[in-house]
C-alpha positions in Angstrom: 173.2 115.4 92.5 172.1 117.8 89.9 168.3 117.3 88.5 168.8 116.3 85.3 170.8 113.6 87.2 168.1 113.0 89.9 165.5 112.6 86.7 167.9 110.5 84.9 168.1 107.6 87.9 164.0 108.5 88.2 163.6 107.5 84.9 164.9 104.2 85.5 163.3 103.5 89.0 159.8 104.4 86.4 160.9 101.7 83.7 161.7 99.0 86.4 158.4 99.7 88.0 156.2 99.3 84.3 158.4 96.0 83.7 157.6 94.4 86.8 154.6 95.4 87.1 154.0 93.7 83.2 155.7 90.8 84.7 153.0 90.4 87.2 150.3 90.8 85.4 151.3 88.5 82.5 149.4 85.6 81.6 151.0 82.3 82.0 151.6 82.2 78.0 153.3 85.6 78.2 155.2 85.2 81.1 158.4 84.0 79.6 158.8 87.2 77.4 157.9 89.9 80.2 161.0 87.5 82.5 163.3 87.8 80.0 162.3 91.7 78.9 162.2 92.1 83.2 165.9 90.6 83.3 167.3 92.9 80.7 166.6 96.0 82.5 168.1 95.3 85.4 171.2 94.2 83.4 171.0 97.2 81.7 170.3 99.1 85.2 173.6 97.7 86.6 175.8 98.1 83.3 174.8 102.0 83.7 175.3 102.4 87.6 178.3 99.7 87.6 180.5 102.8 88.2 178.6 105.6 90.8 177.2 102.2 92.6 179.4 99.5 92.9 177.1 98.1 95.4 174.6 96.9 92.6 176.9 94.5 91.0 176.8 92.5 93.9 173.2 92.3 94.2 171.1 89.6 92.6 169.1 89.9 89.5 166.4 90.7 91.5 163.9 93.8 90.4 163.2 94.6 94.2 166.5 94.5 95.2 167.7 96.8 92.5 165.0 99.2 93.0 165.4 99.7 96.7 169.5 100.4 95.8 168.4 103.2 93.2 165.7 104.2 95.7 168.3 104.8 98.3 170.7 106.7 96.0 168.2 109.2 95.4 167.3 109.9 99.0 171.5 109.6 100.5 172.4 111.9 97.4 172.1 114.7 99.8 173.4 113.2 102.5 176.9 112.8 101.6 179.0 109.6 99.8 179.8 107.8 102.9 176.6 107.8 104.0 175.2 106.2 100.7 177.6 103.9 100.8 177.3 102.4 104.2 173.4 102.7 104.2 173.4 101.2 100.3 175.5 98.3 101.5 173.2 97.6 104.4 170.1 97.5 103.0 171.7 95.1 100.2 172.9 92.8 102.6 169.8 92.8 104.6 167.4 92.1 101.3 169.6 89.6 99.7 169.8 87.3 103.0 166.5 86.6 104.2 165.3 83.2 102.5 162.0 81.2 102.6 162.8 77.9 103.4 161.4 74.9 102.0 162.1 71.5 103.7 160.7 68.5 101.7 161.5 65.3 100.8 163.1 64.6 97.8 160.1 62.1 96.4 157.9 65.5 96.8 160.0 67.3 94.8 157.7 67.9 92.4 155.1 69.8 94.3 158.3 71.9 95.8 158.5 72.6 92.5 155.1 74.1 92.1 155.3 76.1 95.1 158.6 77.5 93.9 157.4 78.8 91.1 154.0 80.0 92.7 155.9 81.8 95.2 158.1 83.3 92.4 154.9 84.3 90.5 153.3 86.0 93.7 156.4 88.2 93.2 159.3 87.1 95.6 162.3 86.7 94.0 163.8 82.9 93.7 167.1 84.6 95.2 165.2 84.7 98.7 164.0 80.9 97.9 165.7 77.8 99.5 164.6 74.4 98.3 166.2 71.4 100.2 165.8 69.0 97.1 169.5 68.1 96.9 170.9 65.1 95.9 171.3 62.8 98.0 169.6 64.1 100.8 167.7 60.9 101.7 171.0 59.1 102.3 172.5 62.1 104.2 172.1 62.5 108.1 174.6 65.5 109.0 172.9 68.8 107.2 175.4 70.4 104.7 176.7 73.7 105.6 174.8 75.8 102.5 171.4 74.4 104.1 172.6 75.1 107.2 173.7 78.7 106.1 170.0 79.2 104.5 167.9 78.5 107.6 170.0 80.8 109.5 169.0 83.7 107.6 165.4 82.4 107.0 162.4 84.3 107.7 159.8 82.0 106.9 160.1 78.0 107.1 157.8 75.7 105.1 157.7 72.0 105.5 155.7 69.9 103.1 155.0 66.6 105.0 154.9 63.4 104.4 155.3 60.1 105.2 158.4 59.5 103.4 159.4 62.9 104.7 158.4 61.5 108.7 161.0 58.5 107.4 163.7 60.5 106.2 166.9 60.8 109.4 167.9 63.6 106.9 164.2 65.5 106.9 163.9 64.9 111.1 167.0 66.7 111.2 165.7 70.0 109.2 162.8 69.4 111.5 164.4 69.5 114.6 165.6 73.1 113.5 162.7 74.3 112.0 160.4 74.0 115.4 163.7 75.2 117.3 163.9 78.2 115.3 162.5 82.1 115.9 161.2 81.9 112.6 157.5 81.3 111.5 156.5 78.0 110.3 154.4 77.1 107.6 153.5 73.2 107.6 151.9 71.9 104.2 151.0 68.1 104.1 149.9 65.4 101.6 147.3 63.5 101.5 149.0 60.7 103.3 149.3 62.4 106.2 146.9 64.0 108.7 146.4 65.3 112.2 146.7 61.8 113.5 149.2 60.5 112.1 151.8 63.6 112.7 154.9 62.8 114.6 158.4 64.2 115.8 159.1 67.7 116.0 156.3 69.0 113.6 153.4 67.0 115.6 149.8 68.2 115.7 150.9 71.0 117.4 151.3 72.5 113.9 148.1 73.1 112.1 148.7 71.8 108.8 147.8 73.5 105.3 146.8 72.0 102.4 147.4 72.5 98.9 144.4 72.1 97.4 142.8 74.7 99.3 142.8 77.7 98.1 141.9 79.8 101.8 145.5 77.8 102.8 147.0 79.0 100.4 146.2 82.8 100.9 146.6 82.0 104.4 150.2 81.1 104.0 150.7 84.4 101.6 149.1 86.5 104.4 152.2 85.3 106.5 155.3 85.7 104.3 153.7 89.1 103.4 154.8 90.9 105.8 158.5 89.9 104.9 158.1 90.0 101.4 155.9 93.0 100.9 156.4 92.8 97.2 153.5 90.5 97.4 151.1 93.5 98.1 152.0 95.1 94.9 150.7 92.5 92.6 147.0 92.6 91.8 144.9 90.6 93.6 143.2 89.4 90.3 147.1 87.6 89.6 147.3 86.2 92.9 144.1 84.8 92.5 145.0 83.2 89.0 148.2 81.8 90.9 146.5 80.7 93.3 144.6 78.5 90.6 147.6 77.2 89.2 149.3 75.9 92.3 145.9 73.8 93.2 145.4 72.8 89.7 149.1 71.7 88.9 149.1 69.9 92.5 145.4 68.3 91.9 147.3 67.4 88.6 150.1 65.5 90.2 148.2 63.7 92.6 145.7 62.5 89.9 148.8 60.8 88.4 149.5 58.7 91.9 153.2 60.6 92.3 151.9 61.6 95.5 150.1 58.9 97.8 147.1 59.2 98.3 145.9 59.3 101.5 146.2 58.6 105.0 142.9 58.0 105.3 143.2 55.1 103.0 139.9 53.2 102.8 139.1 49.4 102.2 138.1 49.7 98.6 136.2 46.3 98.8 133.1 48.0 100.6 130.4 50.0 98.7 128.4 52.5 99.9 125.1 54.1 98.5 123.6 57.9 98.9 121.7 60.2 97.5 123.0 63.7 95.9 121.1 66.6 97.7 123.0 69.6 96.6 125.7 70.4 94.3 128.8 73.1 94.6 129.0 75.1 91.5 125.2 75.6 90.7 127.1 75.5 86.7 129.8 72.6 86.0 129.7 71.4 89.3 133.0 69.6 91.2 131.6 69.0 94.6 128.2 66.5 95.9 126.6 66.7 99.1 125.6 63.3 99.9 122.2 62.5 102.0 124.0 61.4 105.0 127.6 60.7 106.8 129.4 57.4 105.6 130.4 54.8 107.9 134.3 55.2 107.4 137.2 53.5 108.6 138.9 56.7 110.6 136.6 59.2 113.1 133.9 61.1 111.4 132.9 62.1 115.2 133.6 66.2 113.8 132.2 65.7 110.3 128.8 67.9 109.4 128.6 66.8 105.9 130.0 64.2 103.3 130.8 65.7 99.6 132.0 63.8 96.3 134.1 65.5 94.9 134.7 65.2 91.2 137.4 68.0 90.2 138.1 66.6 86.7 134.4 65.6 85.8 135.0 61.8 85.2 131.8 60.9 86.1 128.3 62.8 85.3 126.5 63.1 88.4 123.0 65.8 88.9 121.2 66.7 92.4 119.1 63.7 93.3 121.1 61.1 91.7 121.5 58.0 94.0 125.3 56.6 93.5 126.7 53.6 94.8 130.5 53.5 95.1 133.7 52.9 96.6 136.2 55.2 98.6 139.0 55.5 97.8 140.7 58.4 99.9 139.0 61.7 101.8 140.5 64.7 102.7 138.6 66.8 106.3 138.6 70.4 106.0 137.5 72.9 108.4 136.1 75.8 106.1 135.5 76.7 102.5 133.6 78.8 100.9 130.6 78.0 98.4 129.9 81.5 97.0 129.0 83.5 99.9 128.4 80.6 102.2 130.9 79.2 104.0 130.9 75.5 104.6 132.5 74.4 107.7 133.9 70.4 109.2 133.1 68.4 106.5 134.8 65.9 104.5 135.7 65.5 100.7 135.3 62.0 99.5 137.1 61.1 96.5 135.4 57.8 94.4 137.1 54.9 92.8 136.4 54.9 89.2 133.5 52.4 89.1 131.3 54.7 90.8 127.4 54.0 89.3 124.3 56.0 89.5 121.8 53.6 90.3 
């Protein structure tokens, strides 16, 4: 390869680089136009190397995939054609096969959805994404042979749980597979299930995530990361914001009863009364600890503290207010932090409407 050849293909590895790079810094507003401005370069890219690398037709529009086919051709240029070829066609094949799969029912397709798109976002490409939300699937029983194709070649299995999904022949079967496989296995659940009440193949055995906590979340990044190591190159600032998003967007759903609401289910006939003693932010708080542990229908016997939580501000609540209210779901958690404090075993309890300071 002569160098004004060699500084030609550079040239190109340097623009894919500055687009994706826009792309994953873009705000959500802007994100549409650096995709689309993303997708025409590698169209572009392939058009121009269509002929000296056949191989890069036959990839996917994918800006990692393309750049690691224009990476090789640089290094193998010295090495002789065959050699390109064969290590060109490799690497291809190994990039464009390994998936992240997502089992979920098809009721939760919505918050599939969301974590689709975060995962996209975070800078995996939706190529290496399978989502199980087929038609149909809750009538099937036998797993068709494109889903069975996918979790073959998966590195990483998520399962979003719930009840409809522990009811589903169709989801049992995926989870059969998923705890047989090599692969690692990411378990998210919804509110309506917990520790207790997990059953089958993905039993308590699996410590479940959550999606409105954001340590989970990074969590489950930390371990597709090394799989996807496109993930390190986008700042830590935009996986932050994504990372907002995804709990905001979920938060969002939930709010609108799509998702049931919890296992932990509590009679709403009986009201309790505390007092506020702290608050989580100091400015616009979301989160009230309360002045002692409720008496609640499932075990507290692990619980340290008892918060409101308020995320959308519906009521106006200050430190030392006395409330009386009902319960109308909670959610344990094990560790989050509040600034540089970390708060561990206690348990968010989220209000029916008529909550009163008294």
């Amino acid at each position: 390869m002569t160098k004004e050849k060699r500084a030609f293909v550079q040239e190109y590895i340097n623009k894919l680089y500055e687009k994706l790079s826009l792309f994953y810094n873009a705000e959500p507003e802007a994100s549409d136009l650096a995709e689309r401005e993303l997708f025409d370069l590698i169209l572009e890219i392939r058009n121009v190397f269509s002929k000296e690398l056949p191989q890069i037709d036959d990839a996917s529009l994918d800006a990692n995939s393309v750049l690691g086919i224009l990476k090789l051709y640089l290094i193998n240029s010295q090495g002789g054609e065959a050699s390109h070829t064969t290590d060109t066609g490799n690497c291809l094949r190994e990039i464009a096969d390994k998936k992240i799969f997502i089992s979920h029912r098809s009721t939760d397709k919505e918050v599939a959805d969301l974590l689709e798109i975060f995962l996209t976002k975070c800078g995996i490409s939706t190529e290496h994404i399978f989502c199980t939300s087929l038609p149909g699937n809750d009538i099937k029983a036998k797993i068709p042979p494109e889903v069975k194709e996918a979790l073959k070649n998966s590195v990483v299995n998520i399962a979003i749980l719930s009840q409809a999904y522990y009811e589903s022949a169709y989801c049992q079967n995926e989870a059969g597979i998923i705890w047989f496989s090599d692969a690692q296995a990411i378990v998210f659940a919804l509110p309506d299930v917990d520790e207790r009440s997990m059953q089958g193949f993905l039993n308590d055995e699996y410590k479940i995530k959550r999606f409105d906590s954001r340590a989970d979340l990074f969590t489950a990044l930390d371990i597709i990361r090394p799989h996807f190591p496109e993930i390190s190159a986008v700042p830590t600032a935009k996986l932050n914001s994504n990372v907002e998003h995804l709990v905001k967007g979920y938060l969002a759903i939930t709010d609108t009863g799509k998702v049931k609401n919890a296992s932990v289910h509590q009679s709403n006939e009986k009201y309790h009364e505390a007092q506020i003693i702290s608050v989580w932010p100091p400015v616009n708080p979301q989160f009230y600890e309360l002045d002692h542990l409720l008496e609640l229908d499932e075990d507290t016997s692990q619980d340290k503290s008892h918060w409101i939580c308020d995320r959308f501000h519906k009521f106006v609540l200050h430190e030392k207010d006395r409330i009386r209210f009902r319960v109308k779901y909670t959610n344990f958690k094990d560790e989050m932090m509040h600034g540089d404090k970390p708060i561990y075993d206690f348990r968010n309890i989220i209000p029916e409407s008529d909550l009163k300071v008294i």
